[in-house]
C-alpha positions as a Markdown table, in Angstrom:
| # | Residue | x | y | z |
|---|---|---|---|---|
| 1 | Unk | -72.5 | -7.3 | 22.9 |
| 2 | Unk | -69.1 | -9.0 | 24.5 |
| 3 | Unk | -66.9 | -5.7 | 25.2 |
| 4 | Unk | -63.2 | -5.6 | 24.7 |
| 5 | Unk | -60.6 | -4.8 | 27.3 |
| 6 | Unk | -59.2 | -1.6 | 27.0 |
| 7 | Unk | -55.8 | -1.6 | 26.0 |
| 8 | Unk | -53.6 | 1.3 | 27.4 |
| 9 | Unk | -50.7 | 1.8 | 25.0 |
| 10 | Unk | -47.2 | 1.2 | 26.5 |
| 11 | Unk | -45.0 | 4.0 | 27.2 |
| 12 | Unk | -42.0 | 4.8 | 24.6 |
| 13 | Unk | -42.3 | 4.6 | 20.7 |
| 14 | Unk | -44.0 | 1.3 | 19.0 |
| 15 | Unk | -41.8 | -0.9 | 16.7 |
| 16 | Unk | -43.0 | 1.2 | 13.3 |
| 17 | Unk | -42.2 | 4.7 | 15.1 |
| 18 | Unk | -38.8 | 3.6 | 15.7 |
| 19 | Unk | -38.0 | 1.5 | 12.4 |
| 20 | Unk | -39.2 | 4.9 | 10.8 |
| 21 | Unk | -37.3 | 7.1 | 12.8 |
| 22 | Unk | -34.2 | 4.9 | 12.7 |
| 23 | Unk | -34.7 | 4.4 | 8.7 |
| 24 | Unk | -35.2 | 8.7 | 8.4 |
| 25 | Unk | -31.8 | 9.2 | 10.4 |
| 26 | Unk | -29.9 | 6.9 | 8.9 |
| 27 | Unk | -30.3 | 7.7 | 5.5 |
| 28 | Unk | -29.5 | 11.3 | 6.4 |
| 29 | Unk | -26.2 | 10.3 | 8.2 |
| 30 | Unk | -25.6 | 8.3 | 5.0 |
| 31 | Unk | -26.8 | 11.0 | 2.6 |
| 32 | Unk | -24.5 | 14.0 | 4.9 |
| 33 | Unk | -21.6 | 11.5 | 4.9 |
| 34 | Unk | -21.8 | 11.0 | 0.9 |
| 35 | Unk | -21.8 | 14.9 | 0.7 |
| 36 | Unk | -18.8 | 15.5 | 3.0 |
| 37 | Unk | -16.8 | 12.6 | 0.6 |
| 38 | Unk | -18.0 | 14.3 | -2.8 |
| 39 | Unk | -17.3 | 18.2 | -1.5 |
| 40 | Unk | -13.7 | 17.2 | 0.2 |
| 41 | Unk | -12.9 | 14.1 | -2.8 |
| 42 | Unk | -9.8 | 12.7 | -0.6 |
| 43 | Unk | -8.7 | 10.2 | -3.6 |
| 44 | Unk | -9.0 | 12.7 | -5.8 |
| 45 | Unk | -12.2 | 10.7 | -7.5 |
| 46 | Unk | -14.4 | 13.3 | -8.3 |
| 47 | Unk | -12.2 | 16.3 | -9.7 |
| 48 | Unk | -14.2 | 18.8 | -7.4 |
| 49 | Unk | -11.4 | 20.7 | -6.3 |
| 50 | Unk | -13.3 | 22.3 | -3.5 |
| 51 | Unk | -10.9 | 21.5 | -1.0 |
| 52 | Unk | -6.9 | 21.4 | -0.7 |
| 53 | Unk | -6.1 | 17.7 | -0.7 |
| 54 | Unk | -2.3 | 17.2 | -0.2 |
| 55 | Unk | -0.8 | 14.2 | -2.0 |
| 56 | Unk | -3.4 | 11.7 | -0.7 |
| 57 | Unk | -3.6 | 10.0 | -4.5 |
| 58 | Unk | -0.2 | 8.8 | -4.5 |
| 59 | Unk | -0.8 | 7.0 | -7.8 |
| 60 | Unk | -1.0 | 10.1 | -9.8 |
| 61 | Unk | 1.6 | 11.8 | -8.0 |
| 62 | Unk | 4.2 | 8.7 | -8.3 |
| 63 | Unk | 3.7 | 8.9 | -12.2 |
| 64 | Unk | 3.9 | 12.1 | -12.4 |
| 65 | Unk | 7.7 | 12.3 | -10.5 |
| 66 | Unk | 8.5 | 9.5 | -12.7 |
| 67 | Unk | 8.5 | 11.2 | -16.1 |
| 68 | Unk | 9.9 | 14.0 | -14.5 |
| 69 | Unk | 12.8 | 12.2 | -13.2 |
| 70 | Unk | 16.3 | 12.8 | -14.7 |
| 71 | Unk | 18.6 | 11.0 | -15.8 |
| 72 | Unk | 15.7 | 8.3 | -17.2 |
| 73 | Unk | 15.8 | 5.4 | -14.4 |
| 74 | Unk | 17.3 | 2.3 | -15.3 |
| 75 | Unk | 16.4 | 0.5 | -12.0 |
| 76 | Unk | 13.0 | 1.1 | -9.9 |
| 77 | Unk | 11.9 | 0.2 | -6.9 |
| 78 | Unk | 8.5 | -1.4 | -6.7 |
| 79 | Unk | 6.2 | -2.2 | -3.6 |
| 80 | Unk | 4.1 | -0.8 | -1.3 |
| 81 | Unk | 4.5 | 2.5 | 1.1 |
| 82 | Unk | 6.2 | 0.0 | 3.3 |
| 83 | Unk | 9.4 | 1.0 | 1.4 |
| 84 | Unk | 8.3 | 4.4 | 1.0 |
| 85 | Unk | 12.5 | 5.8 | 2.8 |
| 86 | Unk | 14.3 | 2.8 | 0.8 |
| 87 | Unk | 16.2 | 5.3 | -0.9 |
| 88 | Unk | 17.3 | 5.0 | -4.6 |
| 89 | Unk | 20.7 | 6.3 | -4.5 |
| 90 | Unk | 21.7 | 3.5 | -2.6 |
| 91 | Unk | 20.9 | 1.0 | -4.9 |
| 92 | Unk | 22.7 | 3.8 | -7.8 |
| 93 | Unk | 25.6 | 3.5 | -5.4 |
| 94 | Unk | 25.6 | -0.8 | -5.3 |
| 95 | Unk | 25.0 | -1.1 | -9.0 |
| 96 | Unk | 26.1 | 2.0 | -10.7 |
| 97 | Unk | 22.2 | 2.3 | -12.3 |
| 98 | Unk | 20.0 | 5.5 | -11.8 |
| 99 | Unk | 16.7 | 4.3 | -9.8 |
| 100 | Unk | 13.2 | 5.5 | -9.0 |
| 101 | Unk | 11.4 | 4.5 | -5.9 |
| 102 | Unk | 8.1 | 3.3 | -7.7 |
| 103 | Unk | 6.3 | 2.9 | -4.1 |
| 104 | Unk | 3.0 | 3.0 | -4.3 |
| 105 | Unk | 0.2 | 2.6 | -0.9 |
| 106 | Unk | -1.5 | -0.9 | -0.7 |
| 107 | Unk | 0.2 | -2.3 | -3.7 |
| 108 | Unk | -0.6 | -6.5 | -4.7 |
| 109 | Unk | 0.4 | -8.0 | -7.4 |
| 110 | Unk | -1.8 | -6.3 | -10.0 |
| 111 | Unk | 0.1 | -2.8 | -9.0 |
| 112 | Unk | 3.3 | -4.7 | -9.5 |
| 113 | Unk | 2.1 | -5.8 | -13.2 |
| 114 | Unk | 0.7 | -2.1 | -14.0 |
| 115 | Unk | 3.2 | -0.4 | -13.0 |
| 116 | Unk | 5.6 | -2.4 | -15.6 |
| 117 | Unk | 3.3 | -2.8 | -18.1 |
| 118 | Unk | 2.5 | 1.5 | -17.9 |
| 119 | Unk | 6.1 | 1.9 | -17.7 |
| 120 | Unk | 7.1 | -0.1 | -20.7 |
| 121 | Unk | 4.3 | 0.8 | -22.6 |
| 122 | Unk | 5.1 | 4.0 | -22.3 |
| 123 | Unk | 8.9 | 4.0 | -23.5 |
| 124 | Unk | 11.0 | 2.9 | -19.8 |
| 125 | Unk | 14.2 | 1.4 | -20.3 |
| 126 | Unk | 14.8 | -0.5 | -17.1 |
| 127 | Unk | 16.7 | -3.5 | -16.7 |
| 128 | Unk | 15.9 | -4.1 | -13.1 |
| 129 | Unk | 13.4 | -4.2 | -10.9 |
| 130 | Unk | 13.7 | -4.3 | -7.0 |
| 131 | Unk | 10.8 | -5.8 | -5.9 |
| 132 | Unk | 9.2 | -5.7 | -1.9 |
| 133 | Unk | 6.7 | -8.2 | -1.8 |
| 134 | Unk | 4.7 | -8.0 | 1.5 |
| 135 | Unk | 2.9 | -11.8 | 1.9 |
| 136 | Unk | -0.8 | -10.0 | 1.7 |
| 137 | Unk | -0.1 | -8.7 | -2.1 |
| 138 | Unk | -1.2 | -12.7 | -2.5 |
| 139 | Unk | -4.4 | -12.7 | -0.4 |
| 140 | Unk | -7.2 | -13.9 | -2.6 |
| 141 | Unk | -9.7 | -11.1 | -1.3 |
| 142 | Unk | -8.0 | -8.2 | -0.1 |
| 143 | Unk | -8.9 | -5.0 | -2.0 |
| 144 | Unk | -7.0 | -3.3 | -4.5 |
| 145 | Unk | -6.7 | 0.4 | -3.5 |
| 146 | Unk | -9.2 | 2.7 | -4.4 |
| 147 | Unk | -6.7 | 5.6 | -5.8 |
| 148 | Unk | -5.3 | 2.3 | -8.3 |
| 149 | Unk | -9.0 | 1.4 | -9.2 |
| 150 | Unk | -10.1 | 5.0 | -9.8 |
| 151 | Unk | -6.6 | 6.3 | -11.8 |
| 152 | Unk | -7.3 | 5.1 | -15.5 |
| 153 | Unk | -3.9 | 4.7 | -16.2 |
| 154 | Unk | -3.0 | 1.9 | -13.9 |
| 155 | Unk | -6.6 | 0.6 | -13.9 |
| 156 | Unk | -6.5 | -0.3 | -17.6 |
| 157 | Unk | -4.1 | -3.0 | -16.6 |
| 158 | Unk | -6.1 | -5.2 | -14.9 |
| 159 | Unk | -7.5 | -7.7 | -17.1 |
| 160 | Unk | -7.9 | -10.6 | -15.1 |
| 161 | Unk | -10.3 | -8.3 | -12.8 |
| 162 | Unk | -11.9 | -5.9 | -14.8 |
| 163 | Unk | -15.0 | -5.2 | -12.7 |
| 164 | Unk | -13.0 | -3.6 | -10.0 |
| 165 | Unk | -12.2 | -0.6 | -12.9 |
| 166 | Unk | -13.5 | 2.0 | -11.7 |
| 167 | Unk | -17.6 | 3.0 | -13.5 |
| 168 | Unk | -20.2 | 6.3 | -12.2 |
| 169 | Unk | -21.9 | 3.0 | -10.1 |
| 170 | Unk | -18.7 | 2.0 | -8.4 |
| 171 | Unk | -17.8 | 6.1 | -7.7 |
| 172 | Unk | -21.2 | 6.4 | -6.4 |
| 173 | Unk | -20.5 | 3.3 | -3.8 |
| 174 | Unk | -17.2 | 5.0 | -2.9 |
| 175 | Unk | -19.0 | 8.0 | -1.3 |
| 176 | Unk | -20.2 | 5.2 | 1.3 |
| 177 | Unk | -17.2 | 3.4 | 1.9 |
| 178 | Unk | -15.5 | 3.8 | 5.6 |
| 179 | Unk | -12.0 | 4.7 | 3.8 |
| 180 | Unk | -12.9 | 7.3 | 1.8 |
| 181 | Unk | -15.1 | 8.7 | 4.8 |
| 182 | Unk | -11.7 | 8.5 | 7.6 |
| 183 | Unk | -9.9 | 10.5 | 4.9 |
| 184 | Unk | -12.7 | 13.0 | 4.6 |
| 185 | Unk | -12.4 | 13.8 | 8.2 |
| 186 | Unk | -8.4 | 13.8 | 8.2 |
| 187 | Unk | -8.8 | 16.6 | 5.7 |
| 188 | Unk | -11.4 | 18.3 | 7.5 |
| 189 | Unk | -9.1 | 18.5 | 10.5 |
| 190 | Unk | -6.0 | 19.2 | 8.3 |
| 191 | Unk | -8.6 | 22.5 | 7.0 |
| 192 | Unk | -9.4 | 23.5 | 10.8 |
| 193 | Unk | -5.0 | 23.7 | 11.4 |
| 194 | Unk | -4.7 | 25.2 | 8.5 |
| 195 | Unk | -2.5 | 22.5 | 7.3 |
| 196 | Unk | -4.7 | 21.7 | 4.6 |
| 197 | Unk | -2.9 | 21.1 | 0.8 |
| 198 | Unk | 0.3 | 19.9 | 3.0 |
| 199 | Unk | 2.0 | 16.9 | 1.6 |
| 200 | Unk | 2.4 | 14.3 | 4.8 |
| 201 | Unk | 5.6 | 13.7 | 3.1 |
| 202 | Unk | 8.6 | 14.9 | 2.7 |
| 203 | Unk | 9.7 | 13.5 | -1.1 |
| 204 | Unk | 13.0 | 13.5 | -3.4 |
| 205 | Unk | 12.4 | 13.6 | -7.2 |
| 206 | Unk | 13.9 | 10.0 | -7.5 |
| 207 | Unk | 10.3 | 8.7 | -5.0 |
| 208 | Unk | 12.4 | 8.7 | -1.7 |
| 209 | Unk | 9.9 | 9.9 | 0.8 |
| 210 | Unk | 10.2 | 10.3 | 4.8 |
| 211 | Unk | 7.1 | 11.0 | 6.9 |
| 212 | Unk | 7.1 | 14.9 | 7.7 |
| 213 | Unk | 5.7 | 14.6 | 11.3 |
| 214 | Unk | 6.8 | 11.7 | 12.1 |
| 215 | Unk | 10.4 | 12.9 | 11.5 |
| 216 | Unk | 9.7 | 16.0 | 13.3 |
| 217 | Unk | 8.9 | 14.5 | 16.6 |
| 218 | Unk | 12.2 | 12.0 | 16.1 |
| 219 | Unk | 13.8 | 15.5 | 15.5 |
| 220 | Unk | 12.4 | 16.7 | 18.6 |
| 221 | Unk | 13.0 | 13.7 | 20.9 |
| 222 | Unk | 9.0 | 13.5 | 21.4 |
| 223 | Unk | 8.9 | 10.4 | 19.0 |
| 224 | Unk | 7.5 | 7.2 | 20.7 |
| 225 | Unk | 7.6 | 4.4 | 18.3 |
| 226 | Unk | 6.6 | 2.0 | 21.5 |
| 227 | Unk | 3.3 | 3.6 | 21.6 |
| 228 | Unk | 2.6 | 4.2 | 18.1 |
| 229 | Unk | 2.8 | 0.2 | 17.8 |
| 230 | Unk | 0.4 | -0.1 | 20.8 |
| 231 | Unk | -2.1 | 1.8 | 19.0 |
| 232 | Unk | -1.3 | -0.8 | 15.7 |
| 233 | Unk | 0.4 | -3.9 | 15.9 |
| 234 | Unk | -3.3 | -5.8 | 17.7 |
| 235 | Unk | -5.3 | -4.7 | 14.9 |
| 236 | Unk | -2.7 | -5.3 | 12.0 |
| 237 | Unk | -3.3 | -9.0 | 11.5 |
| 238 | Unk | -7.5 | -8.8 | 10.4 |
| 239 | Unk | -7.2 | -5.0 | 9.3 |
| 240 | Unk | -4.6 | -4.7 | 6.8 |
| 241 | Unk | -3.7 | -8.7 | 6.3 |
| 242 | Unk | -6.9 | -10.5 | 6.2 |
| 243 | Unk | -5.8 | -13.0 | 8.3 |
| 244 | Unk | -8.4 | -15.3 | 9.1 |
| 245 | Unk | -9.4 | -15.4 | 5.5 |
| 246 | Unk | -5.8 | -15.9 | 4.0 |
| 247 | Unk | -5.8 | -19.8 | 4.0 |
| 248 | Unk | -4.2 | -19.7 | 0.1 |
| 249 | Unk | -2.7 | -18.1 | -2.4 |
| 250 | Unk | -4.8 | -16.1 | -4.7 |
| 251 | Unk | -5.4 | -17.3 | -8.3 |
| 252 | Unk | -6.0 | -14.2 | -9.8 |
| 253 | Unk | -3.2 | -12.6 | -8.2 |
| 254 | Unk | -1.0 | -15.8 | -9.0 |
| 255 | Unk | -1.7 | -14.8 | -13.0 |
| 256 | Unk | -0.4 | -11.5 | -12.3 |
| 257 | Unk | 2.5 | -12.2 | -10.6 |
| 258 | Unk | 3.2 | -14.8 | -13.5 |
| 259 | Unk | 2.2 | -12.4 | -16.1 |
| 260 | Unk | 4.5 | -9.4 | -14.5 |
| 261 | Unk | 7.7 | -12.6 | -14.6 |
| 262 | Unk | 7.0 | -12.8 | -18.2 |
| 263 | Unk | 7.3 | -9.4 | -19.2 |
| 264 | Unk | 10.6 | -9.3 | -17.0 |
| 265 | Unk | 11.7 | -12.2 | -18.8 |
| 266 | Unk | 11.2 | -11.2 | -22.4 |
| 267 | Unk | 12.7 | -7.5 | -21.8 |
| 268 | Unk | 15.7 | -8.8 | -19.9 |
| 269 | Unk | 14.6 | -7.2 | -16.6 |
| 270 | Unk | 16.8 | -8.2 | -13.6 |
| 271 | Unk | 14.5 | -9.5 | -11.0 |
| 272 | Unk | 15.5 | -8.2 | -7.7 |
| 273 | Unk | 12.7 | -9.3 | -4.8 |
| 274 | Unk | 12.1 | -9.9 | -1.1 |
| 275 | Unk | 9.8 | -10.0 | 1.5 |
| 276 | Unk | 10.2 | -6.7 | 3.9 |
| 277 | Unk | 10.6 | -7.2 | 7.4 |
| 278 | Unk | 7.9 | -6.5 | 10.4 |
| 279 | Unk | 8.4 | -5.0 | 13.5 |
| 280 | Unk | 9.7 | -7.8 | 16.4 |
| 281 | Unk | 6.4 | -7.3 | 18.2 |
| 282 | Unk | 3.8 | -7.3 | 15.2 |
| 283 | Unk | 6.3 | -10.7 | 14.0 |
| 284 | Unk | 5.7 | -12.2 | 17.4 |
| 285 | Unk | 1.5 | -11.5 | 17.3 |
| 286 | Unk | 1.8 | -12.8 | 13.7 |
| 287 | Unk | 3.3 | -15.9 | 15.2 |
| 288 | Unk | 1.1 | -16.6 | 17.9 |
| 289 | Unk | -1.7 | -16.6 | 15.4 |
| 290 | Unk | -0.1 | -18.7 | 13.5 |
| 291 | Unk | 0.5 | -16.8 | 10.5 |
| 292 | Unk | 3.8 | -18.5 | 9.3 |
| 293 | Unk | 2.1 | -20.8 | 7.5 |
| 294 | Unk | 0.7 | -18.7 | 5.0 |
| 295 | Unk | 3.6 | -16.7 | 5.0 |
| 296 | Unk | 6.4 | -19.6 | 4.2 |
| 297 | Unk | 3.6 | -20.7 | 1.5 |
| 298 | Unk | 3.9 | -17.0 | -0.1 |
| 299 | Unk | 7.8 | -17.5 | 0.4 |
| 300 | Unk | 8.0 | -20.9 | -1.5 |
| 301 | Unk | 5.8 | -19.3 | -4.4 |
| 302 | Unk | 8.2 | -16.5 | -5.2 |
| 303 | Unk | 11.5 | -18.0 | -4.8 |
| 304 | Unk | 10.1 | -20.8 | -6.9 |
| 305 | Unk | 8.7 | -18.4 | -9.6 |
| 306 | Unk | 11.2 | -15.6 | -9.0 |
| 307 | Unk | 14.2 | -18.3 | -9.6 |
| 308 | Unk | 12.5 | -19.7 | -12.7 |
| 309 | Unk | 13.2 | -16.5 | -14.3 |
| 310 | Unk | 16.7 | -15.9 | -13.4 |
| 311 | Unk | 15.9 | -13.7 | -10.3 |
| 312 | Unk | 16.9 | -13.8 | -6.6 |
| 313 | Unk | 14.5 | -13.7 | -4.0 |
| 314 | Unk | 15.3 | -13.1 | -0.5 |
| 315 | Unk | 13.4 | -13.5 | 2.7 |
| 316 | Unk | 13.4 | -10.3 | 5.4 |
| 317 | Unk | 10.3 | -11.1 | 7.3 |
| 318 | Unk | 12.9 | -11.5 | 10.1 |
| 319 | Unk | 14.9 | -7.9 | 10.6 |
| 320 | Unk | 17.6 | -9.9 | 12.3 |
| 321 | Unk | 18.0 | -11.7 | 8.9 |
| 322 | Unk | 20.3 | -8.4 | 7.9 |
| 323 | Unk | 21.1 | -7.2 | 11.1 |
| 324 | Unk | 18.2 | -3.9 | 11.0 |
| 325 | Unk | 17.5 | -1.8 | 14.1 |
| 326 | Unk | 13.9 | -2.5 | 15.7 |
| 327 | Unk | 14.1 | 1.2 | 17.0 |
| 328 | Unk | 14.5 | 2.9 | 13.4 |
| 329 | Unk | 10.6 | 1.8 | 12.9 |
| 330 | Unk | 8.2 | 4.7 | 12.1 |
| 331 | Unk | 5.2 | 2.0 | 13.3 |
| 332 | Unk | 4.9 | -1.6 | 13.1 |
| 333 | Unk | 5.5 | -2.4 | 9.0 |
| 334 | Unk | 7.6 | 0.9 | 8.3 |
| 335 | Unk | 10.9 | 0.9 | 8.6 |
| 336 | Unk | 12.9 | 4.4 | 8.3 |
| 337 | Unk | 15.7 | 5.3 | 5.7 |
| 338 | Unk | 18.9 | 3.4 | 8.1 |
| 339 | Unk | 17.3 | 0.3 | 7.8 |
| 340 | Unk | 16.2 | 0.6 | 4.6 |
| 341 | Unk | 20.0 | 1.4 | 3.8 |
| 342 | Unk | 21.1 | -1.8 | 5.4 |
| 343 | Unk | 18.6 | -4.1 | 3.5 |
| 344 | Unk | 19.5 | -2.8 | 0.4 |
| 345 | Unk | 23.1 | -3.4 | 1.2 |
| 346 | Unk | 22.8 | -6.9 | 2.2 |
| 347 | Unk | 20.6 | -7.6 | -0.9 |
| 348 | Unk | 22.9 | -6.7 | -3.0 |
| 349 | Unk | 26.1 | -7.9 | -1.3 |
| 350 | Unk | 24.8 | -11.2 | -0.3 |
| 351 | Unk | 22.3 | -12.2 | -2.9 |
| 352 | Unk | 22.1 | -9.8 | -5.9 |
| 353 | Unk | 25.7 | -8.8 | -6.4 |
| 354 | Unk | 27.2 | -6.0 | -6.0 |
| 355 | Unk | 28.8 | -3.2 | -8.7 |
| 356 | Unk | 31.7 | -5.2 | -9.2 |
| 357 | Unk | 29.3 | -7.9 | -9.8 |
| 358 | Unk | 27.3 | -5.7 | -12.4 |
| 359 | Unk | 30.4 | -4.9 | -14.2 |
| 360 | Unk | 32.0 | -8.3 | -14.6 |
| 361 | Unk | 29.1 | -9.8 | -15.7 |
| 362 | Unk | 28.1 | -7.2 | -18.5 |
């Protein structure tokens, strides 16, 4: 009988060992990290009310001001928290019309179509609309935010997308998603300093809002915008625009944008829109990776589509374009209330009119 060579086993675990171990502690970390995201519910998703959650779903807060506000507004501001500190009574002082900062976090075009429709639908009488339209509201991937997706009320408005309505399935995923899970742990740590159930912002009734801590330090002279954009503006591009992927216009987005014109149209809404500036140093990345392309294509669209409906569209990606402040940034994209103040003021003066303009044109 031929004998076999004894085989010594190696040293260290074999392949199964490991794929077995790896596959136990993974699901645990996955199955711990679900937990922590259905016990602290950052976006508000799963009503546990275990845990203080400040005003992280701005979408429900947003409405909520709104039907509160007095007198009714006849002009509101729409885009995203990028003009979070445009204040209101500055475009009430240019046109003589009470107006509601409608900002709401990560908004694209199908916020900017159900927020009109849910204000309409629900008895608004506006007859303008100030809109800040940041380029990636037109990206043909980018997601739509989950505290939109997950709030019926906005939600129910988009019909050219319906499967990204929120369903038990899709609330299940969210426990796994990397948003919900940096949010988690922001609240956690807001618990351990006992600043948990703070609002991050400072608000007015008519939406104004200013970034409490941020402010603070500005109050304190410990504010340093330079290296808050260092920790930003390199990751800006692929994080929050989608850059390599933005090579055209969204359809789907392009029927809501339409859609939302419509509606403006046949109510006899003033369209009011521009692009918001960046930061000099996140415009000069954006150029080097040659990023205006896609942006003058975005441009074209709306002053095409905004002028076929009577509008006026301008373009701010350039802050020198009305003479802002590159220090009176709170980070790369937004800008505080000053130069908020001065866009509004060229806008007006320069490309919407003016009160005087209102009035003899009535």
């Amino acid at each position: 009988m031929d004998r076999q060579p004894c085989r010594i086993p190696a040293e260290g675990w074999s392949r199964p060992d490991f794929v077995r171990v790896f596959t136990v502690v993974f699901i645990t970390a996955m199955f711990f990290a679900g937990l922590m995201n259905f016990i602290v519910d950052p976006y508000g998703v799963y009503n546990t009310g275990l845990v203080p959650r400040g005003d992280i779903n701005h979408y429900d807060k947003k409405l909520d001001m709104f039907i509160e506000f007095r007198p009714p507004a006849e002009a509101v501001i729409i885009g995203s928290s990028r003009v979070l500190s445009y204040d209101p009574d500055v475009v009430t002082e240019l046109t003589g019309k009470s107006c509601f900062n409608f900002w709401l976090p990560g908004a694209r075009t199908e916020t900017y179509y159900a927020v009109m429709r849910l204000l309409l639908d629900n008895g608004a009488d506006i007859d303008m609309v100030i809109l800040a339209i940041e380029p990636e509201s037109f990206h043909p991937s980018l997601p739509v935010e989950p505290e939109a997706r997950f709030t019926p009320e906005y939600s129910k408005y988009f019909i050219y997308n319906p499967e990204i309505r929120s369903n038990a399935f899709q609330k299940a995923g969210l426990l796994f998603s990397f948003s919900q899970m940096g949010e988690s742990i922001t609240q956690i740590n807001r618990l351990i300093k006992a600043q948990a159930g703070q609002d991050k912002l400072d608000y007015r009734p008519n939406g104004f809002a200013t970034w409490r801590h941020w402010e603070k330090q500005i109050e304190d002279g410990t504010f340093n915008l330079e290296s808050r954009i260092d920790e930003r503006v390199r990751k800006y591009a692929e994080r929050s625009m989608g850059l390599s992927d933005f090579n055209s216009v969204g359809a789907t987005r392009m029927k809501y944008w339409e859609d939302f014109l419509s509606i403006c149209s046949e109510r006899n809404i003033r369209v009011v829109a521009f692009i918001p500036p960046n930061h000099p140093r996140l415009a000069k990345i954006l150029r080097e990776l040659e990023a205006d392309s896609v942006i003058a294509t975005v441009s074209d669209y709306l002053a095409e589509t905004i002028s076929g409906v009577g509008g006026v569209f301008a373009d701010y990606s350039d802050i020198e374009s009305f003479s802002g402040d590159p220090n009176d940034f709170y980070d790369e994209i937004h800008m505080r209330p000053k130069n908020g103040e001065l866009l509004l003021k060229h806008l007006f003066s320069h490309n919407a009119g003016n009160r005087s303009y209102e009035e003899e044109h009535e």
